[in-house]
Steps between C-alpha positions, in 0.01 A plus 500: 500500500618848431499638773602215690254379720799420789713732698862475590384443851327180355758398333698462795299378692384191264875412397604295847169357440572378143824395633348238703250386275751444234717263770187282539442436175764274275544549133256371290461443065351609284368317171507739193224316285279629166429882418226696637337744262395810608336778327788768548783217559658107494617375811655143556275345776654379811409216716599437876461302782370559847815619632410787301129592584651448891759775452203715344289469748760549797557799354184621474400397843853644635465890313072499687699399850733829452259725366607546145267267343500302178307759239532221206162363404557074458198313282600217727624480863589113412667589150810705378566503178841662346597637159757664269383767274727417221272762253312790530341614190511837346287339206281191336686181490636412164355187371868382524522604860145274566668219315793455771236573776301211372793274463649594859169515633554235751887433452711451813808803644639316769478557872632792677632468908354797699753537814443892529231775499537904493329763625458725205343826371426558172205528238226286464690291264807491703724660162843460594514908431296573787571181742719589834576264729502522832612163624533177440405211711649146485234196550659246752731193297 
């Protein structure tokens, strides 16, 4: 959000907290499988297991306990889903660019190990122009 819907004061505040959520949690993978279409995008669709939706959740429950809390509306409290835009488009698909959709529709991208998150701010698309980080935290081995 522009303006940021956080303070500094929350930010400090929530980072001891994310440091001990992340040492709960162990590193988890992530399945890159098929393409999901979007109107304005492609994404590669991700697939995890319930170490995953645990560390979610933690966090979620652990940002309400300090006050700050989790602003992200979830379709599922059971489910997370994760993607990679790999296209946004400025434009119609060419008929060629439909054709390698269609054939990597459901193709597989390898797996991905997760062993860190960040605290970020950025845009709504998380551009690597407007991304800041403001830490890192390491999931337990």
């Amino acid at each position: 959000h522009d303006p940021p819907r956080f303070t500094q004061e929350d930010i400090e505040r929530i980072r001891p907290v994310l440091r001990q959520v992340a040492a709960r949690h162990a590193a988890f993978e992530v399945i890159w499988q098929g393409l999901l279409e979007l109107p304005t995008s492609l994404a590669i669709r991700g697939v995890s297991s319930e170490a995953c939706t645990n560390l979610v959740l933690d966090l979620h429950q652990a940002l309400q306990d300090v006050g700050v809390p989790d602003d992200n509306f979830y379709a599922s409290m059971e489910i997370f889903a994760s993607s990679v835009t790999i296209c946004r488009y400025t434009h119609a698909p060419s008929l060629e660019m439909e054709r390698v959709i269609k054939e990597y529709k459901h193709a597989s991208f390898g797996t991905h190990l997760f062993k860190e998150f960040s605290l970020i701010v950025c845009n709504g698309v998380a551009s690597a122009t407007s991304r800041t980080v403001i830490e890192t935290f390491s999931l337990s081995a």
